[in-house]
PDB file of N, CA, C and O in Angstrom:
ATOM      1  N   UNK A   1     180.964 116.163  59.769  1.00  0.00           N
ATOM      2  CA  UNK A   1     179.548 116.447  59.851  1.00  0.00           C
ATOM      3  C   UNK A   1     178.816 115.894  58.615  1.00  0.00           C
ATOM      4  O   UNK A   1     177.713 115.355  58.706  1.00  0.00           O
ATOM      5  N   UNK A   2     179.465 116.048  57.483  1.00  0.00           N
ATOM      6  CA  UNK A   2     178.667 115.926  56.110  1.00  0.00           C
ATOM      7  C   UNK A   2     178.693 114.063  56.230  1.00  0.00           C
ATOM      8  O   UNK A   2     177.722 113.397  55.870  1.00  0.00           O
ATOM      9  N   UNK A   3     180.076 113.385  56.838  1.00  0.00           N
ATOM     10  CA  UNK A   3     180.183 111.909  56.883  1.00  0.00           C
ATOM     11  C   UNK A   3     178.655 111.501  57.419  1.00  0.00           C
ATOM     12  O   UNK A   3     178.031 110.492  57.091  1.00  0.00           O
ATOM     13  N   UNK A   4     178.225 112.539  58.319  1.00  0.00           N
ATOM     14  CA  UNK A   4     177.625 111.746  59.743  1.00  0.00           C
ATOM     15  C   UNK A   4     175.652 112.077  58.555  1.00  0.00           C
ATOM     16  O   UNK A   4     174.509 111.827  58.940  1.00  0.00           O
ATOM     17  N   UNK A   5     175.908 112.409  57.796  1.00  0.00           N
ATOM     18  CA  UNK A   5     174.627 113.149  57.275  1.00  0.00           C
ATOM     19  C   UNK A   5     174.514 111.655  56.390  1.00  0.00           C
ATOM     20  O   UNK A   5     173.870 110.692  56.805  1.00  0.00           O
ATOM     21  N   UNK A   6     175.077 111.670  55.429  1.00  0.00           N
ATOM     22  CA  UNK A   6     175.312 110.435  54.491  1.00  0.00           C
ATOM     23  C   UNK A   6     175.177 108.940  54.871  1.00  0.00           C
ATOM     24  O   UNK A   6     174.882 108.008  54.124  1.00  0.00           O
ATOM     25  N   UNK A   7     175.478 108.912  56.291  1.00  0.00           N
ATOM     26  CA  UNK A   7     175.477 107.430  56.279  1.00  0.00           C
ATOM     27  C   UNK A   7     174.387 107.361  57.041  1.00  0.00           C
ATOM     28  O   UNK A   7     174.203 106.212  57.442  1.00  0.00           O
ATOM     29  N   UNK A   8     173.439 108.273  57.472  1.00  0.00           N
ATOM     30  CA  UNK A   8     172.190 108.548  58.436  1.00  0.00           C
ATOM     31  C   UNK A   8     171.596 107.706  57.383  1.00  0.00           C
ATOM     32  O   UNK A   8     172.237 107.714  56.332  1.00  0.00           O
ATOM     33  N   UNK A   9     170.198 106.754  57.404  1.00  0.00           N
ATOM     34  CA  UNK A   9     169.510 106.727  56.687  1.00  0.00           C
ATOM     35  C   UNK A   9     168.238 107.160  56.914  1.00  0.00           C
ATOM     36  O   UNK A   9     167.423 106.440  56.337  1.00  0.00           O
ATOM     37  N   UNK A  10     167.912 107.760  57.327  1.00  0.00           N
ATOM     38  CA  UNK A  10     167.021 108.797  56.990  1.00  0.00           C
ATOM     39  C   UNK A  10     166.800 110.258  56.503  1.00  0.00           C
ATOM     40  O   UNK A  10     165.845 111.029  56.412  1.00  0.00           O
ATOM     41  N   UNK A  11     168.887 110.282  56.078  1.00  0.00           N
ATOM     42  CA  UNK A  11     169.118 111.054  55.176  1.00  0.00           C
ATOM     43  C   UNK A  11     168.697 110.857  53.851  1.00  0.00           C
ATOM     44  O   UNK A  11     168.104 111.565  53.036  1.00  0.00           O
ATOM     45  N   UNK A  12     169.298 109.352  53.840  1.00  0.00           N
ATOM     46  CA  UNK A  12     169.344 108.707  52.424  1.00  0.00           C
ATOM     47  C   UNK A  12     168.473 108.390  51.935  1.00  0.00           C
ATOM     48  O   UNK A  12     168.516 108.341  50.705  1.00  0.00           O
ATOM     49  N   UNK A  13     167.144 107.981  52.681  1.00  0.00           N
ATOM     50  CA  UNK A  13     165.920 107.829  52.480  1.00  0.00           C
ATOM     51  C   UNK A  13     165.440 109.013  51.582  1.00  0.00           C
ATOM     52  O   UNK A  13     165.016 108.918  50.430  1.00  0.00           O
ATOM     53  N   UNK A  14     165.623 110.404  52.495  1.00  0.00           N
ATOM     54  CA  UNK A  14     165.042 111.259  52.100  1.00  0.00           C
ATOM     55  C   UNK A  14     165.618 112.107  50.609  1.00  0.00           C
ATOM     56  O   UNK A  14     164.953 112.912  49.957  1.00  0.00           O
ATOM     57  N   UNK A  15     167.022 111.658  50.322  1.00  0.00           N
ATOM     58  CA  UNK A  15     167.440 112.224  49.261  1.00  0.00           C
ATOM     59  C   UNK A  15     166.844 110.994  47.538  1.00  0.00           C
ATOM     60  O   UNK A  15     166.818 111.053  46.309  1.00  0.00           O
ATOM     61  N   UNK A  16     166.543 110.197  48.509  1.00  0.00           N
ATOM     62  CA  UNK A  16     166.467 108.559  47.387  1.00  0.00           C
ATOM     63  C   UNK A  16     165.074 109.167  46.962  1.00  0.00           C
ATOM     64  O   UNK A  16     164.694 108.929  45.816  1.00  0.00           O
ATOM     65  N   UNK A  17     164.274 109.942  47.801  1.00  0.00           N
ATOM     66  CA  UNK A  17     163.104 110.179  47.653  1.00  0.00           C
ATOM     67  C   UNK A  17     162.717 111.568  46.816  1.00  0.00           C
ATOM     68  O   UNK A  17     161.808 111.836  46.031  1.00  0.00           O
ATOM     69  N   UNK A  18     163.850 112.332  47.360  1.00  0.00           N
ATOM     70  CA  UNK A  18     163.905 113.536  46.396  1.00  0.00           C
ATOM     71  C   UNK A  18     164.307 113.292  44.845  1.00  0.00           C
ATOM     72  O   UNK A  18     163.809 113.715  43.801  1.00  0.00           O
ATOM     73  N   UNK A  19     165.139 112.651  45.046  1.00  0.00           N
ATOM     74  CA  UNK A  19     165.413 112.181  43.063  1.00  0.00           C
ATOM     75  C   UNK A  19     164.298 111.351  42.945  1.00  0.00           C
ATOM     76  O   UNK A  19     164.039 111.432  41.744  1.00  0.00           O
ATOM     77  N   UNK A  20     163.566 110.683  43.395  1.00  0.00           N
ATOM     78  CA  UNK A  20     162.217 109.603  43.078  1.00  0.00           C
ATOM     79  C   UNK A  20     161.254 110.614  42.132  1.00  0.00           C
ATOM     80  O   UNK A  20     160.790 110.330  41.028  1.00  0.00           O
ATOM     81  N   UNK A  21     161.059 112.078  42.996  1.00  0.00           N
ATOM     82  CA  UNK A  21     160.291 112.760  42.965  1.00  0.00           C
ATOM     83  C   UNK A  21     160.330 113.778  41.597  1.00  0.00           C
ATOM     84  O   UNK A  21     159.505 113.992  40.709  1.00  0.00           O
ATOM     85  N   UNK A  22     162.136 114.466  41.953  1.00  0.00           N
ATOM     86  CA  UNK A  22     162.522 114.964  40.694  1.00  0.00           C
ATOM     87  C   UNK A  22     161.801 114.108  39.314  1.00  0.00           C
ATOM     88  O   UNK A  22     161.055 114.551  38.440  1.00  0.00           O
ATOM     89  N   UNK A  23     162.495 112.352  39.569  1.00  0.00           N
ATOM     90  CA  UNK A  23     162.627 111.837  38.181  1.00  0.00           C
ATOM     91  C   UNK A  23     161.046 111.290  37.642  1.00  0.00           C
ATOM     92  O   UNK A  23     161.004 110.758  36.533  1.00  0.00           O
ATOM     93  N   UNK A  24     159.947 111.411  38.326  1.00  0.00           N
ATOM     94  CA  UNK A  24     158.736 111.493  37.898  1.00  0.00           C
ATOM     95  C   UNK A  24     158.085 112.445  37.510  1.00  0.00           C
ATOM     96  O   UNK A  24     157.317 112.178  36.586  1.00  0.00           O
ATOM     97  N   UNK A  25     158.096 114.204  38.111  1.00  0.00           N
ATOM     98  CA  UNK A  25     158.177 115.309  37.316  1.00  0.00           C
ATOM     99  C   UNK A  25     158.995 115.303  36.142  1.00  0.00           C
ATOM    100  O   UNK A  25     158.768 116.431  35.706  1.00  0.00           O
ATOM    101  N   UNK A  26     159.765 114.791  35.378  1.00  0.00           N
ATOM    102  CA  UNK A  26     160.240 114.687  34.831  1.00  0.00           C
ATOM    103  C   UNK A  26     159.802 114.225  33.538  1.00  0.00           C
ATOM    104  O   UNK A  26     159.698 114.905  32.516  1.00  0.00           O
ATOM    105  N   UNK A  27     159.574 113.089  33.677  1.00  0.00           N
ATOM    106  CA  UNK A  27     158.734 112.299  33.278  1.00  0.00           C
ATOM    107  C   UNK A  27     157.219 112.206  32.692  1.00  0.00           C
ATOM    108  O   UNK A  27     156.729 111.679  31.694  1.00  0.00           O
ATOM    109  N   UNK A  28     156.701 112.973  33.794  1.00  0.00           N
ATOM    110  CA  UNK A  28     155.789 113.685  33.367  1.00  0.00           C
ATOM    111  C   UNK A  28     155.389 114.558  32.605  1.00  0.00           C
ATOM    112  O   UNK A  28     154.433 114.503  31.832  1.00  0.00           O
ATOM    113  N   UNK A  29     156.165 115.463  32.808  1.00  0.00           N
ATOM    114  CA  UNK A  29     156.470 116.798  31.495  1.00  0.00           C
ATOM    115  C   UNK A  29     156.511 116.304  30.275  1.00  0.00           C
ATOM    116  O   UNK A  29     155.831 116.802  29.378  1.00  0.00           O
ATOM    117  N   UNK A  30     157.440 115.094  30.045  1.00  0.00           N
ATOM    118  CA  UNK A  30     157.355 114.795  28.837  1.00  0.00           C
ATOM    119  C   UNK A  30     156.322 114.139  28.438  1.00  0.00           C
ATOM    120  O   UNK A  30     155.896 114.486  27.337  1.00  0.00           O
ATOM    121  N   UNK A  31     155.564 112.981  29.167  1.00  0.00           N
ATOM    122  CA  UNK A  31     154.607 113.022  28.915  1.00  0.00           C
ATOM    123  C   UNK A  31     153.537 113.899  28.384  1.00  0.00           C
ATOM    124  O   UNK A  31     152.932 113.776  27.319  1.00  0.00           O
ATOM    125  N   UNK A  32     153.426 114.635  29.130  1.00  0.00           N
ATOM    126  CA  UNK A  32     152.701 116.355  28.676  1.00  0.00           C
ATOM    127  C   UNK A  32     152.838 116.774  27.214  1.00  0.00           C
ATOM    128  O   UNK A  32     151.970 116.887  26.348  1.00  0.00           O
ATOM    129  N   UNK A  33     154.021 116.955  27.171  1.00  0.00           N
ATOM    130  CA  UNK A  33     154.646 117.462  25.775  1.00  0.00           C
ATOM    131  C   UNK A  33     154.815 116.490  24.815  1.00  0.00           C
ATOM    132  O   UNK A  33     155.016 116.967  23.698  1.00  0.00           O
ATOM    133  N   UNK A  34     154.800 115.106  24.880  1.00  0.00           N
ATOM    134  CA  UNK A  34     154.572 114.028  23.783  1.00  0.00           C
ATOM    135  C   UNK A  34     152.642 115.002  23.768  1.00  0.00           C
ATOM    136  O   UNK A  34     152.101 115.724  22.930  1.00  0.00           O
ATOM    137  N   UNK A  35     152.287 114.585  24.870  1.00  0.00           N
ATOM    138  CA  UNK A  35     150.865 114.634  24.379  1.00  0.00           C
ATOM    139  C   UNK A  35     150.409 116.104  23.718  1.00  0.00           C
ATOM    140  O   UNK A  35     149.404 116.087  23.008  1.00  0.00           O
ATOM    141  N   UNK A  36     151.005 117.192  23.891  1.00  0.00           N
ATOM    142  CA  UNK A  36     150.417 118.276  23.209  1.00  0.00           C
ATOM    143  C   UNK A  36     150.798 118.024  21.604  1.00  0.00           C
ATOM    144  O   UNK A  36     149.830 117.951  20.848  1.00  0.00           O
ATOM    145  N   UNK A  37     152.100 117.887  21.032  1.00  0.00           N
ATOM    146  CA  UNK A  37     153.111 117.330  20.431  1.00  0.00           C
ATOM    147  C   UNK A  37     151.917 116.299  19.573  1.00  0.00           C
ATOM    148  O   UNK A  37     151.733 116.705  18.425  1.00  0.00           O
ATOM    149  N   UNK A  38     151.157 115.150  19.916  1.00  0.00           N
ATOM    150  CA  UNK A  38     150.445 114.627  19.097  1.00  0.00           C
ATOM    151  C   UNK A  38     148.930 114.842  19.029  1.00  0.00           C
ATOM    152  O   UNK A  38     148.325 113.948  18.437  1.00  0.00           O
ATOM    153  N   UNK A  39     148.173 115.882  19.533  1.00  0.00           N
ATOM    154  CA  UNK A  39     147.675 116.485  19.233  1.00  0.00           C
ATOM    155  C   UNK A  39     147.493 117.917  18.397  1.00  0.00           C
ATOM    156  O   UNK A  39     146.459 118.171  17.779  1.00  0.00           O
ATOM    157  N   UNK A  40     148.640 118.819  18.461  1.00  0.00           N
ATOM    158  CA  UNK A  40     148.935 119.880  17.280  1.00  0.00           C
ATOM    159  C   UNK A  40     148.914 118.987  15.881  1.00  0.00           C
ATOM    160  O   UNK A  40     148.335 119.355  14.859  1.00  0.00           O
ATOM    161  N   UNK A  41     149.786 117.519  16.046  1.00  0.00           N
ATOM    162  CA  UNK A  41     150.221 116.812  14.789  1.00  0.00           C
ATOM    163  C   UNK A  41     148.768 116.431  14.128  1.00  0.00           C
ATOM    164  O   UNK A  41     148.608 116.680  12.933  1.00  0.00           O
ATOM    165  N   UNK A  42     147.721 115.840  14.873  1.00  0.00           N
ATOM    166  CA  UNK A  42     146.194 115.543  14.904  1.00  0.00           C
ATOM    167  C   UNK A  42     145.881 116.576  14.226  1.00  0.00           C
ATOM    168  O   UNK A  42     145.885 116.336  13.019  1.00  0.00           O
ATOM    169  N   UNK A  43     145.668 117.407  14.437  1.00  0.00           N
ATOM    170  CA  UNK A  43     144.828 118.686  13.962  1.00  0.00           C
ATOM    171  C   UNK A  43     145.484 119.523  12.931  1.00  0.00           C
ATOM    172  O   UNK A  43     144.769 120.146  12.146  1.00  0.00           O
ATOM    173  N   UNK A  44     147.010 119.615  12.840  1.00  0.00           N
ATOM    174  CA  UNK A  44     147.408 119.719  11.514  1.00  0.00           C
ATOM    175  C   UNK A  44     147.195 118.667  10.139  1.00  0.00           C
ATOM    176  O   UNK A  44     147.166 119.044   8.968  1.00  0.00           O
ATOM    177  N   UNK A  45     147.028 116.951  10.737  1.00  0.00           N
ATOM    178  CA  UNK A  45     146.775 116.156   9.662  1.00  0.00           C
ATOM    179  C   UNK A  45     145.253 116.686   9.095  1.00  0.00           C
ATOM    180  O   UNK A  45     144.947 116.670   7.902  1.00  0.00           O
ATOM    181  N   UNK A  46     144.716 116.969   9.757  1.00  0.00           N
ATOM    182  CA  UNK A  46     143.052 116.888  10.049  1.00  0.00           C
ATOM    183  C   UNK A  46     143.290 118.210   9.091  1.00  0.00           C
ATOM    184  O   UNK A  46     143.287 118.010   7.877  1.00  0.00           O
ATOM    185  N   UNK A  47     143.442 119.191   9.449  1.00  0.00           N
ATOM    186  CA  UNK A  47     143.256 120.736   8.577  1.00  0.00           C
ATOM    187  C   UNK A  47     143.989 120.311   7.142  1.00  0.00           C
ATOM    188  O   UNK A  47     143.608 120.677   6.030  1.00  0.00           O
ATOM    189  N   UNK A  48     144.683 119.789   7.315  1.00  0.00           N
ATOM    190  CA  UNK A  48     145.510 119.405   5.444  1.00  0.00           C
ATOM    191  C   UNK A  48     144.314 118.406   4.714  1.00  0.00           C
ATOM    192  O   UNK A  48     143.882 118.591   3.576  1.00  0.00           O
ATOM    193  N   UNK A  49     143.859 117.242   5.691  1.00  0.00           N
ATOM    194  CA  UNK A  49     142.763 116.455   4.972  1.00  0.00           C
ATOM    195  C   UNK A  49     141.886 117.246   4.716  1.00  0.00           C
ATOM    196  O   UNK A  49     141.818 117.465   3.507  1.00  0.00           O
ATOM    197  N   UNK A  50     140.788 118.070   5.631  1.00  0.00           N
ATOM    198  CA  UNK A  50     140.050 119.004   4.801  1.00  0.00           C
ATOM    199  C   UNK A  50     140.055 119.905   3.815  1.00  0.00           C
ATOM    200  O   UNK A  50     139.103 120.206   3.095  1.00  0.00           O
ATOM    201  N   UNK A  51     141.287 120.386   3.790  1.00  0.00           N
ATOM    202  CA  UNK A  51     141.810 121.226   2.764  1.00  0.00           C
ATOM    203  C   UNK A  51     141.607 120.623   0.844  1.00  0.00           C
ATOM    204  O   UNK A  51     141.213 121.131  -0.206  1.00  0.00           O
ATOM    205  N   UNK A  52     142.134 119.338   1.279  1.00  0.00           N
ATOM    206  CA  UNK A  52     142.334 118.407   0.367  1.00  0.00           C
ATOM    207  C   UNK A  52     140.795 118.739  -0.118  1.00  0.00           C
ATOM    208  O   UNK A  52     140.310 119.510  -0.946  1.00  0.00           O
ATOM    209  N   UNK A  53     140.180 117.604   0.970  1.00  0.00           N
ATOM    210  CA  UNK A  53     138.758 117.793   0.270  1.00  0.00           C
ATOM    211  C   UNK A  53     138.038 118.929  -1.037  1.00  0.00           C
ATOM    212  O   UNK A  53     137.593 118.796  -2.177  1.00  0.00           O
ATOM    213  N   UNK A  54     138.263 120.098  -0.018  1.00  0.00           N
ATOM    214  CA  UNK A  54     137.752 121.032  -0.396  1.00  0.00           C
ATOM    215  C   UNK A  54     138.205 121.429  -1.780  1.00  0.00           C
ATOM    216  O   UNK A  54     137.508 121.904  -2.676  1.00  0.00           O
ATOM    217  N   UNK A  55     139.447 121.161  -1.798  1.00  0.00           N
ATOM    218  CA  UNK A  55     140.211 121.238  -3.235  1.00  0.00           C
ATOM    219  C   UNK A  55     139.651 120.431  -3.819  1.00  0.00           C
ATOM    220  O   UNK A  55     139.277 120.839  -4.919  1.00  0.00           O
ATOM    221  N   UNK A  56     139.346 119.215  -3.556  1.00  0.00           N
ATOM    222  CA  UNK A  56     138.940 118.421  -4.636  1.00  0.00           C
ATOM    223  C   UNK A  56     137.222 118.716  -4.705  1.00  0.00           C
ATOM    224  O   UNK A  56     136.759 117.905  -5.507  1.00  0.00           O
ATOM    225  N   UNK A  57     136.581 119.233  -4.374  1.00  0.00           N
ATOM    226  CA  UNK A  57     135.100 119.813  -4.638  1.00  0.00           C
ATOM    227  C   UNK A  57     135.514 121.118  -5.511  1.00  0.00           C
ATOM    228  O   UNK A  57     134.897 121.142  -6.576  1.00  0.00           O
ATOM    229  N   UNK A  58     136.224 121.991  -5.367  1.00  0.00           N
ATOM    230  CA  UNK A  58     136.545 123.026  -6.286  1.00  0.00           C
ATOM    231  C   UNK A  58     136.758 122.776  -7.676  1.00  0.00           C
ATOM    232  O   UNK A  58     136.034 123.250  -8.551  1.00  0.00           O
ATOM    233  N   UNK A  59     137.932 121.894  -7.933  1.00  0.00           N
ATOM    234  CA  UNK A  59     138.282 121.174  -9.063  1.00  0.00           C
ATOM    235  C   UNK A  59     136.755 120.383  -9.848  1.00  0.00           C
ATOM    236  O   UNK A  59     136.372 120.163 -10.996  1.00  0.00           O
ATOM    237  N   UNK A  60     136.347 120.201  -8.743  1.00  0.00           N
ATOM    238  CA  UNK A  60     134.868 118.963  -9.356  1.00  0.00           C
ATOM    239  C   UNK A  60     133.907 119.840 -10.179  1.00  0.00           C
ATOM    240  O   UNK A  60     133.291 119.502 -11.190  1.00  0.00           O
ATOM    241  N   UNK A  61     133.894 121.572  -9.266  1.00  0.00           N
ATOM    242  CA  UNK A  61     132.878 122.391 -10.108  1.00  0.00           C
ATOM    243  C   UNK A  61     133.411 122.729 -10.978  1.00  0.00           C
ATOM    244  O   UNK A  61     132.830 122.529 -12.044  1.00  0.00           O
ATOM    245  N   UNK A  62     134.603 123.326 -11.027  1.00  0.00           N
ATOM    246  CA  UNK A  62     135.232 124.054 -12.212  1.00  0.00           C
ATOM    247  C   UNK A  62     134.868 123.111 -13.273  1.00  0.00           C
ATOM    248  O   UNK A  62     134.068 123.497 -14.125  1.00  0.00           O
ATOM    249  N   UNK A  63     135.565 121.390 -13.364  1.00  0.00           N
ATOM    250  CA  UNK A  63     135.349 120.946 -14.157  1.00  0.00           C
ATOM    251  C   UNK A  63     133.650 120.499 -15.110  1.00  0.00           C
ATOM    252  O   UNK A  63     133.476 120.217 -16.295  1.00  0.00           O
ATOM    253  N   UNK A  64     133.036 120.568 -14.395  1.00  0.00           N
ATOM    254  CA  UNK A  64     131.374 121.019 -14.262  1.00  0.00           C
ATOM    255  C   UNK A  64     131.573 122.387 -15.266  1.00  0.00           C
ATOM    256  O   UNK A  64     131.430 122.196 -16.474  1.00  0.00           O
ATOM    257  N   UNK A  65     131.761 123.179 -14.992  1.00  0.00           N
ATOM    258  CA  UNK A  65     131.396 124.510 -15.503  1.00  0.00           C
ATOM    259  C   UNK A  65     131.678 124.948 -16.903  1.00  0.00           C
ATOM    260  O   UNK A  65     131.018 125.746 -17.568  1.00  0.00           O
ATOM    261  N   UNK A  66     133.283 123.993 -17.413  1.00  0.00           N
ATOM    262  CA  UNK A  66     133.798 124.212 -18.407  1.00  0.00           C
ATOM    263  C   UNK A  66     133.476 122.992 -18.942  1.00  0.00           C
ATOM    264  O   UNK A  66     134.313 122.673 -19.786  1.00  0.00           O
ATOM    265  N   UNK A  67     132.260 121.853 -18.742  1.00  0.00           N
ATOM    266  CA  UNK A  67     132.068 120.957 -19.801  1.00  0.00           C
ATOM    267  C   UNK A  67     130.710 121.391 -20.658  1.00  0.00           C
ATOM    268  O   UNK A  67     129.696 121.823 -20.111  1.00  0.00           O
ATOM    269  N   UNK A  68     130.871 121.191 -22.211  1.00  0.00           N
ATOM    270  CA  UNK A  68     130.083 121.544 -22.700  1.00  0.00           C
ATOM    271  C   UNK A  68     128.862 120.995 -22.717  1.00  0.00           C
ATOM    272  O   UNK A  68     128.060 121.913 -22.893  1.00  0.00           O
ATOM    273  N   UNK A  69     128.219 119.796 -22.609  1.00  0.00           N
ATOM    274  CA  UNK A  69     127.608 119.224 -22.225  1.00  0.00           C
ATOM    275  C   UNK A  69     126.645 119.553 -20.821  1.00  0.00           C
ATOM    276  O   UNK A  69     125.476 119.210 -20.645  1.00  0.00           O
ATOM    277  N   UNK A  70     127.159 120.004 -20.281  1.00  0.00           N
ATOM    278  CA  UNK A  70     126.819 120.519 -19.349  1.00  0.00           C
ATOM    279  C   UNK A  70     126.348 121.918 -18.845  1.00  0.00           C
ATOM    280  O   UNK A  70     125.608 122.237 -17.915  1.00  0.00           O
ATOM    281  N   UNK A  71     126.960 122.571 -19.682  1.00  0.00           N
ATOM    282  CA  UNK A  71     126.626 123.968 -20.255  1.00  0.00           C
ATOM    283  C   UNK A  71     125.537 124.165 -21.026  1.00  0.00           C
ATOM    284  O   UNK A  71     124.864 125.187 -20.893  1.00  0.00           O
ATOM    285  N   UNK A  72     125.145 122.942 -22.176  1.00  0.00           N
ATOM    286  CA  UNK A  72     124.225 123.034 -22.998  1.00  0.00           C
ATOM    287  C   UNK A  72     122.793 122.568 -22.314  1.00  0.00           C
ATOM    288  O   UNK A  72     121.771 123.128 -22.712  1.00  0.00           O
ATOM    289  N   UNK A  73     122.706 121.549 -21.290  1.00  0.00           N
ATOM    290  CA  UNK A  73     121.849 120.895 -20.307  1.00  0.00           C
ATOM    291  C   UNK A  73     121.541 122.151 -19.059  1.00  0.00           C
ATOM    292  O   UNK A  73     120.711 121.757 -18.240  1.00  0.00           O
ATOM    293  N   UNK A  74     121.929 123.196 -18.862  1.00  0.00           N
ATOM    294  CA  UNK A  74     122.007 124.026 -17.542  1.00  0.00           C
ATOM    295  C   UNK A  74     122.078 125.380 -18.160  1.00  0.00           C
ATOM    296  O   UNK A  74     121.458 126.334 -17.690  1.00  0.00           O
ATOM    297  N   UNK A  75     122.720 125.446 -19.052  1.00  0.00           N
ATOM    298  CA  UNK A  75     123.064 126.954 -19.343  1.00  0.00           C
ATOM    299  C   UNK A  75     122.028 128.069 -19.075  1.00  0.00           C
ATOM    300  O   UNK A  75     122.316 128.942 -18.255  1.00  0.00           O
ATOM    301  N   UNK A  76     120.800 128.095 -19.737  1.00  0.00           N
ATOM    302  CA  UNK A  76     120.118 128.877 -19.305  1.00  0.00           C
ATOM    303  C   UNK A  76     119.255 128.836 -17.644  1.00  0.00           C
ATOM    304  O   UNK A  76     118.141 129.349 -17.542  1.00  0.00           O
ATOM    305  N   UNK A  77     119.972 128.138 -16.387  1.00  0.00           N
ATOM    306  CA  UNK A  77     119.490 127.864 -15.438  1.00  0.00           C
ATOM    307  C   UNK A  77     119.732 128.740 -14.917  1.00  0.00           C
ATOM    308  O   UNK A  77     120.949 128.598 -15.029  1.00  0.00           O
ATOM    309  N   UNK A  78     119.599 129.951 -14.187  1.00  0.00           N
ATOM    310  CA  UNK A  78     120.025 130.562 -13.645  1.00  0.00           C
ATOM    311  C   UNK A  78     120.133 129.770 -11.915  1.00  0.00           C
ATOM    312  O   UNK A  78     119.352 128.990 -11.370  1.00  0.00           O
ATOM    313  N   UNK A  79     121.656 130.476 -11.342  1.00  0.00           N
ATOM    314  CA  UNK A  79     121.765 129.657 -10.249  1.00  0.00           C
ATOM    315  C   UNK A  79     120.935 130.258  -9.092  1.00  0.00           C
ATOM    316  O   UNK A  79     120.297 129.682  -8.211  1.00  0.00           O
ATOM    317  N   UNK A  80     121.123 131.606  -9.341  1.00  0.00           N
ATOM    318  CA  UNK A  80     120.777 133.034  -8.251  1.00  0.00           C
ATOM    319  C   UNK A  80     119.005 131.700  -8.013  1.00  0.00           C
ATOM    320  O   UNK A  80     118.527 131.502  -6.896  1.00  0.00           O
ATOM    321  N   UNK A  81     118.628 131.282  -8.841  1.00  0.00           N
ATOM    322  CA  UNK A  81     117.098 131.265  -8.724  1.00  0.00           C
ATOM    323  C   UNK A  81     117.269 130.275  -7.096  1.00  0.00           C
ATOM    324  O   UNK A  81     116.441 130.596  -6.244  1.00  0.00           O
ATOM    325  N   UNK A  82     118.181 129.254  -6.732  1.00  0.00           N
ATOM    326  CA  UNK A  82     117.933 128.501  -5.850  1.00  0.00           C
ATOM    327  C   UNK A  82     118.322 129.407  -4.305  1.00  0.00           C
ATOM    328  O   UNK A  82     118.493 128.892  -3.200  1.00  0.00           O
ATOM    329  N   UNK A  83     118.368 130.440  -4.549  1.00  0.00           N
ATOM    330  CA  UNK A  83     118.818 131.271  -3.047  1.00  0.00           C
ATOM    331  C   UNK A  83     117.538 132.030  -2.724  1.00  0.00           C
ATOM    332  O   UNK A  83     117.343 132.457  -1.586  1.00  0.00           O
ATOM    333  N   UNK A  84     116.691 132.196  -3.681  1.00  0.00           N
ATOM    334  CA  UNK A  84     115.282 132.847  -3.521  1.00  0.00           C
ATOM    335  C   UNK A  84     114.415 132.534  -2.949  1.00  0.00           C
ATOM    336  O   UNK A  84     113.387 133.210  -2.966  1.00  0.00           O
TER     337      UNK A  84
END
């Protein structure tokens, strides 16, 4: 019985077609998962570059704050005055 199934081809058709089918779901998925995969990677580069930034604007005031020169040119400025 199983001989007579196998050499049918419209068995074989239909099993050639089932692995066709399997091996493009397949395929796909990974596709999928490359693509989530380089988008998390996107948006983790992206959150570390801003980070950066921001560090480097922090560093920029501090260094601002502790130059004397700059202290002597501003010091009596009060900052509070520009939120008023």
């Amino acid at each position: 019985m199983m001989k007579n199934l196998t050499n049918n081809k419209s068995s074989r058709n239909y099993f050639k077609e089932w692995f066709s089918i399997r091996k493009k779901d397949k395929e796909e998925k990974a596709m999928i998962n490359q693509y989530k995969s380089s988008n998390l990677n996107t948006i983790d580069m992206t959150s570390k570059y801003l980070t950066l930034g921001i560090d480097d604007v922090k560093a920029s005031v501090f260094q601002y704050t502790m130059d004397n020169t700059f202290n002597r040119l501003f010091g009596d400025f009060n900052t509070f005055q520009l939120f008023r």
